[in-house]
N, CA, C and O atoms as a MOPAC input file, in Angstrom:
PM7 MOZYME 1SCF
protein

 N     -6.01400 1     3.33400 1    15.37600 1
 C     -4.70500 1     2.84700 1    14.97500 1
 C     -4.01600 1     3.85000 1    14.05300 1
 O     -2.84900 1     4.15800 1    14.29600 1
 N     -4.52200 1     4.26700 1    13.23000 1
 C     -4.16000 1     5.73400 1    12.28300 1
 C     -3.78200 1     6.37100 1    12.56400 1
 O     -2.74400 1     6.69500 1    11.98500 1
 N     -4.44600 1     7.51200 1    14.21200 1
 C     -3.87200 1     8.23200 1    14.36900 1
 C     -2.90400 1     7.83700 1    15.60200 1
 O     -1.75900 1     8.26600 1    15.74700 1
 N     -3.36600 1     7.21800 1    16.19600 1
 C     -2.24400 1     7.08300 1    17.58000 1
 C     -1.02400 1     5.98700 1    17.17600 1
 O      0.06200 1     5.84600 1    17.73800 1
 N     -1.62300 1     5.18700 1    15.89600 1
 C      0.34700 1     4.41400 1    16.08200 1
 C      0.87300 1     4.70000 1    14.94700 1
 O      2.10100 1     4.60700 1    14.95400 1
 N      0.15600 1     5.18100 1    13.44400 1
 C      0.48400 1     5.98900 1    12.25600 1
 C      0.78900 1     7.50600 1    12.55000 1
 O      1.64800 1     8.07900 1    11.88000 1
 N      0.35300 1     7.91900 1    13.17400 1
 C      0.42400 1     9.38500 1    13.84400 1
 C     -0.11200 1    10.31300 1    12.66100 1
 O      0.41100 1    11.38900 1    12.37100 1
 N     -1.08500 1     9.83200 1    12.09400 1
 C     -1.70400 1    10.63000 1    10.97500 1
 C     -2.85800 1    11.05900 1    10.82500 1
 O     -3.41300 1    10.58300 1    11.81600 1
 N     -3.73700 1    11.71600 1    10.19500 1
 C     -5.36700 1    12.21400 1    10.15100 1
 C     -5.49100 1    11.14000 1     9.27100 1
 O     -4.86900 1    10.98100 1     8.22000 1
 N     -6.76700 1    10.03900 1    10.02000 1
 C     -7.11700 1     9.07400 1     9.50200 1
 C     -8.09300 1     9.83300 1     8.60000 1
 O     -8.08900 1     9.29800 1     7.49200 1
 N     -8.99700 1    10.96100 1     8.65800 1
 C    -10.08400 1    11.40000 1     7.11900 1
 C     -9.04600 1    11.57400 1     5.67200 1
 O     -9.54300 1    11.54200 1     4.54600 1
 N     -7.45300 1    11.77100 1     5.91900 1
 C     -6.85000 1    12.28700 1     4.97500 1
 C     -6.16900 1    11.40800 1     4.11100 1
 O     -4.99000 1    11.50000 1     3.76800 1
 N     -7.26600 1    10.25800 1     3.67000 1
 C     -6.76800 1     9.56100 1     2.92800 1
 C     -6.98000 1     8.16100 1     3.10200 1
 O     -7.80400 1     7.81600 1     3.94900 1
 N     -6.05300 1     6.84800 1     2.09100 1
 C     -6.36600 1     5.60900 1     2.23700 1
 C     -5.34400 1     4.88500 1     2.99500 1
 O     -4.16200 1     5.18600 1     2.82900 1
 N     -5.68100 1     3.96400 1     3.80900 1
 C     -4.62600 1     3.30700 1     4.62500 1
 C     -4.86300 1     1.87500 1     4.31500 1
 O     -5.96700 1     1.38900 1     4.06800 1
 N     -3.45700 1     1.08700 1     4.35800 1
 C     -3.34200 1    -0.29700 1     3.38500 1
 C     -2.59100 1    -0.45900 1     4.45800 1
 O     -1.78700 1     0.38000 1     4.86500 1
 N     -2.93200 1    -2.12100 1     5.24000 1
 C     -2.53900 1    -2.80200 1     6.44600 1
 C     -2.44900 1    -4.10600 1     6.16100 1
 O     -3.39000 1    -4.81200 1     5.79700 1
 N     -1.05600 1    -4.53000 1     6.35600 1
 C     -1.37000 1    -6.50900 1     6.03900 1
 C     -0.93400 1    -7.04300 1     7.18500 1
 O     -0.20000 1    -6.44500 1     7.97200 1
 N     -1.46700 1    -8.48100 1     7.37400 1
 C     -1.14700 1    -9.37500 1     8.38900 1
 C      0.65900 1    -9.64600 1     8.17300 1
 O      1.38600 1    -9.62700 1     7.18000 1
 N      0.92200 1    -9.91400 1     9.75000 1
 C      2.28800 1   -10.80900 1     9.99700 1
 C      3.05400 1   -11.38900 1     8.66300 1
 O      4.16000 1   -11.28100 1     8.13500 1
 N      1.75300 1   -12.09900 1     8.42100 1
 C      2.29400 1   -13.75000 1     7.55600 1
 C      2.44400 1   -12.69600 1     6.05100 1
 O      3.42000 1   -12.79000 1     5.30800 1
 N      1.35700 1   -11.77700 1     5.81700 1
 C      1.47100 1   -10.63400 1     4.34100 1
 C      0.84800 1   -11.46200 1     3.60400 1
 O      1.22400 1   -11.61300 1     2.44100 1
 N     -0.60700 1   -12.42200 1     4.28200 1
 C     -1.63200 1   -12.95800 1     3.24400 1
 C     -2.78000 1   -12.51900 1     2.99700 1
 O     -3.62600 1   -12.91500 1     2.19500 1
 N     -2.78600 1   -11.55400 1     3.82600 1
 C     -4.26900 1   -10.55600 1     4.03200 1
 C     -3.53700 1    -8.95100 1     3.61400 1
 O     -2.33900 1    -8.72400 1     3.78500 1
 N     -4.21500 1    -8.25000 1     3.22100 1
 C     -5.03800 1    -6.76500 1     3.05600 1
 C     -5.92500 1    -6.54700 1     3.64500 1
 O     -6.65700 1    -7.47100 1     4.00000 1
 N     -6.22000 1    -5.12100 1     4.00300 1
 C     -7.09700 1    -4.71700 1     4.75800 1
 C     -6.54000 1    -2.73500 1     4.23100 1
 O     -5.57200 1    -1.99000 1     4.38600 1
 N     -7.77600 1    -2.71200 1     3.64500 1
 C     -7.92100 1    -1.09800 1     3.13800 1
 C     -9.01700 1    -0.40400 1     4.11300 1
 O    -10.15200 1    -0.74600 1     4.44500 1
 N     -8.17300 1     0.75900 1     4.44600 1
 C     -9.28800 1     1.65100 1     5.51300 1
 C     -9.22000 1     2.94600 1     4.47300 1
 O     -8.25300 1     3.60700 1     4.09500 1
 N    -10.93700 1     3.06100 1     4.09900 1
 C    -10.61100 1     4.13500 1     3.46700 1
 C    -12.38300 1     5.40400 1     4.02600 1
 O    -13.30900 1     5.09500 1     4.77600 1
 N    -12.16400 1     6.68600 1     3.27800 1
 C    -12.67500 1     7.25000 1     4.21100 1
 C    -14.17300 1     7.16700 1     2.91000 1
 O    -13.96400 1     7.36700 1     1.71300 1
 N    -15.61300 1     6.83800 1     3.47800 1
 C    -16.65000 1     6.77800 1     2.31100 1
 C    -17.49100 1     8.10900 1     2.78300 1
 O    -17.22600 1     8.95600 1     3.63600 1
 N    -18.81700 1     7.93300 1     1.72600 1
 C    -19.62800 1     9.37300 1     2.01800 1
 C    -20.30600 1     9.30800 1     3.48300 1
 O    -20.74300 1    10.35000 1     3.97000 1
 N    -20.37400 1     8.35200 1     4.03400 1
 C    -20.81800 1     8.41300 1     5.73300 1
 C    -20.22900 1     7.97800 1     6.73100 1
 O    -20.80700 1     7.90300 1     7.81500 1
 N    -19.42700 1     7.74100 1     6.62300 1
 C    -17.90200 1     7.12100 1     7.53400 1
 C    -17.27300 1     6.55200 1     6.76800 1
 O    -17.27600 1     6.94100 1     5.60000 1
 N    -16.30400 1     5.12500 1     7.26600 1
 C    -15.30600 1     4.38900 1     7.11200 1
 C    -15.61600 1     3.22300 1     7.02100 1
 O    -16.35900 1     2.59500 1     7.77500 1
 N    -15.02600 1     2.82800 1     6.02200 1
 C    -15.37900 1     1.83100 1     5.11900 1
 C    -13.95300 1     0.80500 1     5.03000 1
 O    -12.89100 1     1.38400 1     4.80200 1
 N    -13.93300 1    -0.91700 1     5.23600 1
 C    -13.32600 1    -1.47400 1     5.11000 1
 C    -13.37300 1    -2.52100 1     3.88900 1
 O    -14.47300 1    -2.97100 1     3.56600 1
 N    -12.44800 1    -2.84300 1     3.33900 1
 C    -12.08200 1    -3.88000 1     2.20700 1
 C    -11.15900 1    -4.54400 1     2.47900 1
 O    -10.10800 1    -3.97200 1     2.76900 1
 N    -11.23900 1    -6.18100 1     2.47900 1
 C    -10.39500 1    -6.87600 1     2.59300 1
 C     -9.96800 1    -8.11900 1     1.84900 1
 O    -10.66300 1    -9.11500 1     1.65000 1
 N     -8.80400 1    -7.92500 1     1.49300 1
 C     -8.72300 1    -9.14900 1     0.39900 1
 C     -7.49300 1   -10.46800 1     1.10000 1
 O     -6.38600 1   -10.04400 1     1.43200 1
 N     -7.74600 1   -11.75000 1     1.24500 1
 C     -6.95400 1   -12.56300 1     1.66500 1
 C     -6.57800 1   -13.66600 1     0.42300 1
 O     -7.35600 1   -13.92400 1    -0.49600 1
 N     -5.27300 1   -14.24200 1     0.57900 1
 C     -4.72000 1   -14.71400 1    -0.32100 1
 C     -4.76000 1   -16.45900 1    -0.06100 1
 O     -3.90800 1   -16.87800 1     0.72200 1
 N     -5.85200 1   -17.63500 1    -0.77500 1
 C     -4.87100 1   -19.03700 1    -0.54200 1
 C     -3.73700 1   -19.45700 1    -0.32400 1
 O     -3.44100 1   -20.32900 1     0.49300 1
 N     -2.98800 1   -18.84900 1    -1.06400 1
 C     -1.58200 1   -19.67100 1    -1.64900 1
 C     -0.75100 1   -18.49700 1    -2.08200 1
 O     -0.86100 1   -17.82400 1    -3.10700 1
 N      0.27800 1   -18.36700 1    -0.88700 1
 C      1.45900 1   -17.11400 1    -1.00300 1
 C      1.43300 1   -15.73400 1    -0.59700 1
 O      0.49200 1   -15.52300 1     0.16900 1
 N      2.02300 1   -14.88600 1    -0.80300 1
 C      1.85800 1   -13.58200 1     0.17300 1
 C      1.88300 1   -13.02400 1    -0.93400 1
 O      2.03300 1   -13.34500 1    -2.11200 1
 N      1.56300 1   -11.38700 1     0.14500 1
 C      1.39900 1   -10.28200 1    -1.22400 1
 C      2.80600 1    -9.76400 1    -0.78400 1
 O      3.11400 1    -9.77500 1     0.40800 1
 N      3.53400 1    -9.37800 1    -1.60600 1
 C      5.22600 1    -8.62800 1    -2.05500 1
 C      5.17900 1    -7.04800 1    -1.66900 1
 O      5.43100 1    -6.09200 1    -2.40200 1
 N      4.74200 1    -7.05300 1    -0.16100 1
 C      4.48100 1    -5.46700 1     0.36400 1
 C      5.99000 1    -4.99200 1     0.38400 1
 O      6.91200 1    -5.67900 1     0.82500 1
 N      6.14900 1    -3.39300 1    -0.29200 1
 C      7.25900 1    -2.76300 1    -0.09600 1
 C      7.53000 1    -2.22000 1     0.94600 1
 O      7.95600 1    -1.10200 1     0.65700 1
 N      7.52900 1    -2.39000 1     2.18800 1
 C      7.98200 1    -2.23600 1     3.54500 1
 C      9.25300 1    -2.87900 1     3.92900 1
 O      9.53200 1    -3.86400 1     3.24700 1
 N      9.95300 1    -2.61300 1     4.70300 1
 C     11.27200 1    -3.16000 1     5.21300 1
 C     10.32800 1    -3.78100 1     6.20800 1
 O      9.15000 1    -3.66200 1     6.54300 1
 N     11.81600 1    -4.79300 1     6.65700 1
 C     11.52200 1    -6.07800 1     7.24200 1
 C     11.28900 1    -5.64200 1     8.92300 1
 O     10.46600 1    -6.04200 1     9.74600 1
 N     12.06000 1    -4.95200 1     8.98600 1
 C     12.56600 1    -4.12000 1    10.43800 1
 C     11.20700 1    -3.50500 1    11.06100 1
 O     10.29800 1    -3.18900 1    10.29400 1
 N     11.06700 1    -3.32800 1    12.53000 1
 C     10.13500 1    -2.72400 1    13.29900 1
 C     10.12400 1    -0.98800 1    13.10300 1
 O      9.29400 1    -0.19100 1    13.54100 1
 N     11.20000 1    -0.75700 1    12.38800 1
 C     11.68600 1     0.93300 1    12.21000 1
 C     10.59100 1     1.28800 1    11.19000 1
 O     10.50400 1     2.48600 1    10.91800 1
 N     10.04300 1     0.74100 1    10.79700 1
 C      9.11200 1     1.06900 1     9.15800 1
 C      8.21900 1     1.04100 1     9.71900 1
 O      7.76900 1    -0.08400 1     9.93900 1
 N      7.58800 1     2.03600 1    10.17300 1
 C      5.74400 1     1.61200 1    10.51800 1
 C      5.11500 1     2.42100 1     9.37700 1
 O      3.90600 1     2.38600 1     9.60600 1
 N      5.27900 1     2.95400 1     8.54000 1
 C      4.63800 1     3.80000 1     7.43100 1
 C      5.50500 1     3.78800 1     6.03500 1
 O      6.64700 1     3.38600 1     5.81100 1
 N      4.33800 1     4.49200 1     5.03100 1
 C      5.15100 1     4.48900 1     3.71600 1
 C      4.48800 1     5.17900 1     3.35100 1
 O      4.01600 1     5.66100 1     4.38100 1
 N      3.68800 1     6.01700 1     1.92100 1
 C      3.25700 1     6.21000 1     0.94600 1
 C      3.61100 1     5.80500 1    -0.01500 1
 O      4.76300 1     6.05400 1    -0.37100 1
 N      2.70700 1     4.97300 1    -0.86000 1
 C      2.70500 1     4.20700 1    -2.14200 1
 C      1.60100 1     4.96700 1    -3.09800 1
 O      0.69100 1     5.59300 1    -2.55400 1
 N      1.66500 1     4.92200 1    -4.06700 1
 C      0.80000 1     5.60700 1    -5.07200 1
 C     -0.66700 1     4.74500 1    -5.48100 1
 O     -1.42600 1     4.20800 1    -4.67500 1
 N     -0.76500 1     4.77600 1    -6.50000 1
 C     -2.36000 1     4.51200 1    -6.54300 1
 C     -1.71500 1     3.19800 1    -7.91000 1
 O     -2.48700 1     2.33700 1    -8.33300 1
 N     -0.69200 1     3.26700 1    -8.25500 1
 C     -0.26100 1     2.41300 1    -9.81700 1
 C      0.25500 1     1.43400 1    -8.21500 1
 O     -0.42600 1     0.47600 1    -7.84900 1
 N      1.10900 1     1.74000 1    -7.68600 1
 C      1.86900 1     0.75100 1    -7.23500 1
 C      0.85100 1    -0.06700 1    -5.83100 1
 O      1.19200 1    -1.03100 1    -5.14500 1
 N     -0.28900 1     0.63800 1    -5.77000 1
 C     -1.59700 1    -0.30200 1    -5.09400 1
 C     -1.76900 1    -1.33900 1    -5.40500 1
 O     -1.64600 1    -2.44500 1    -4.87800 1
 N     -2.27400 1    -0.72400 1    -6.92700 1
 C     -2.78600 1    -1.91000 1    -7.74200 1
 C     -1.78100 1    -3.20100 1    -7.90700 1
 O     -1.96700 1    -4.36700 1    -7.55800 1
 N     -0.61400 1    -2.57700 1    -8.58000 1
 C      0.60800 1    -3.74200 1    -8.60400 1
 C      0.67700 1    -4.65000 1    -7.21200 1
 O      1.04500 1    -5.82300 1    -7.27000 1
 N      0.31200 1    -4.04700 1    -6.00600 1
 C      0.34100 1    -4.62100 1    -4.83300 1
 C     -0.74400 1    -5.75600 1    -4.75200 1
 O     -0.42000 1    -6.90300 1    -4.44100 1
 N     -1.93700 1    -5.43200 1    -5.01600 1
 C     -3.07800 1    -6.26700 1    -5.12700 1
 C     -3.07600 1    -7.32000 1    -6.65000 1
 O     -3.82700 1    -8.28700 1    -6.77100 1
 N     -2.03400 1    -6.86100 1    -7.75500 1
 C     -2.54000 1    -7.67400 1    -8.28700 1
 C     -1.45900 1    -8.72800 1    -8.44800 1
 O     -1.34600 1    -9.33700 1    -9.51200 1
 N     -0.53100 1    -8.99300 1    -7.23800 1
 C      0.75000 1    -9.87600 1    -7.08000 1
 C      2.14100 1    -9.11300 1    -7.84600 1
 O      3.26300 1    -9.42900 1    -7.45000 1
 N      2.03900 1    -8.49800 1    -8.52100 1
 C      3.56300 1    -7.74600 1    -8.75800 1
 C      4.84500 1    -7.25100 1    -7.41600 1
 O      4.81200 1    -6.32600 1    -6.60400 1
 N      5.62400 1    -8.05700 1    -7.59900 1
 C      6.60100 1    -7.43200 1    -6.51700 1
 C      7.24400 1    -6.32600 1    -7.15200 1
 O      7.64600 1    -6.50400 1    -8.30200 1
 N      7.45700 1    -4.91600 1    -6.45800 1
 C      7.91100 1    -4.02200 1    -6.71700 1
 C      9.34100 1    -3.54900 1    -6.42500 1
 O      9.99300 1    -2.58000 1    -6.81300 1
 N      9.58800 1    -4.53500 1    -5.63700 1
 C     11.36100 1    -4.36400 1    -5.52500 1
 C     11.78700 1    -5.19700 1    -6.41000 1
 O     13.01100 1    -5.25800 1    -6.53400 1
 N     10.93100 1    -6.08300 1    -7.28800 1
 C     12.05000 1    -6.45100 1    -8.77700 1
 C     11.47100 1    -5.81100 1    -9.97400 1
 O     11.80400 1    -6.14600 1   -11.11100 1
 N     10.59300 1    -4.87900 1    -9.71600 1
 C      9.86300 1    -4.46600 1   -11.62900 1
 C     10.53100 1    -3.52900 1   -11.45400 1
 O     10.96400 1    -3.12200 1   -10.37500 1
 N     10.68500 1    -3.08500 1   -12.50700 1
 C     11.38500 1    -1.49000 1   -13.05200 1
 C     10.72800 1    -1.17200 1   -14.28500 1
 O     10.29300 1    -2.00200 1   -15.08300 1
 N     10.67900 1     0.11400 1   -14.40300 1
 C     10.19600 1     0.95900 1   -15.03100 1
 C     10.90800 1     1.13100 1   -16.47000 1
 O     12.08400 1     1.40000 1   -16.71500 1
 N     10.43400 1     1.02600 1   -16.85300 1
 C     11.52000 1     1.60500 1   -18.47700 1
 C     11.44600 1     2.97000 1   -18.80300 1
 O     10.65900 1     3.87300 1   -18.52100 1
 N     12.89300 1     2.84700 1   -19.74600 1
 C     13.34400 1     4.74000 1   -20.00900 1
 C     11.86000 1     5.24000 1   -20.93900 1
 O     11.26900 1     4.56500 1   -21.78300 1
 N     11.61100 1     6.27500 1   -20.58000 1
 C     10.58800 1     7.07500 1   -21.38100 1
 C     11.03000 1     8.24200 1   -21.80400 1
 O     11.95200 1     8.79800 1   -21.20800 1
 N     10.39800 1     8.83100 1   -22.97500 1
 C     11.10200 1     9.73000 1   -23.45900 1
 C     10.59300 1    10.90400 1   -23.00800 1
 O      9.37000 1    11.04200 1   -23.02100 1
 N     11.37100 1    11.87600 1   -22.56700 1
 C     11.38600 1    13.58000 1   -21.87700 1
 C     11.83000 1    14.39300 1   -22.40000 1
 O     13.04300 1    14.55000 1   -22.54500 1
 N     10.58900 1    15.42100 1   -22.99200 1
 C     10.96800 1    16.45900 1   -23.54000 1
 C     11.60400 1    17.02200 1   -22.90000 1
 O     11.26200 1    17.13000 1   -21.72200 1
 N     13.10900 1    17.79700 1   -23.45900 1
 C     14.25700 1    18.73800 1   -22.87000 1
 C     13.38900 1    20.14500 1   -22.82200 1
 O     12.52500 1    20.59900 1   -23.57300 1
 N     14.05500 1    20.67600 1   -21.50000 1
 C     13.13500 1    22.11000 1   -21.22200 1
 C     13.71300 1    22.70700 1   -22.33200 1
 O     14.87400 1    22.38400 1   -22.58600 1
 N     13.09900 1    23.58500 1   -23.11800 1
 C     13.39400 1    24.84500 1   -24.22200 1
 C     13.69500 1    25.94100 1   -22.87700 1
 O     13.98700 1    27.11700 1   -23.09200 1

């Protein structure tokens, strides 16, 4: 599924897949002797995946902060980030 409908090198990394309904997870990730699955399903409500609704979205990259926020119920199209302070280049 990785490479033929993601069109990607499934060794190059972690892949995060949810059901229809978005009550299941399912992590494909690559371990020290093959491939290794984790799956987490939800009682009560969906997980708040940042994907569009549309069939046009079959992929994304999400980071490793906004995983976690994924797994631990945070919707990410309403949190925002606050201003932090940036040193000006000298």
């Amino acid at each position: 599924m990785v490479q033929e409908y993601l069109e990607l090198d499934a060794f190059a990394g972690l892949f995060v897949f949810t059901s229809c309904r978005r009550d299941r997870v399912k992590i494909l990730y690559r371990d020290r002797d093959g491939f290794a699955v984790r799956s987490k399903r939800l009682k009560e409500g969906s997980y708040a995946v940042p994907f569009g609704d549309g069939a046009g979205e079959r992929r994304r990259e999400i980071t490793a902060q906004e995983l976690g926020a994924l797994l631990s119920g945070i919707d990410l199209s309403t949190a925002r980030r606050p201003k932090r302070y940036r040193r000006a280049d000298i």
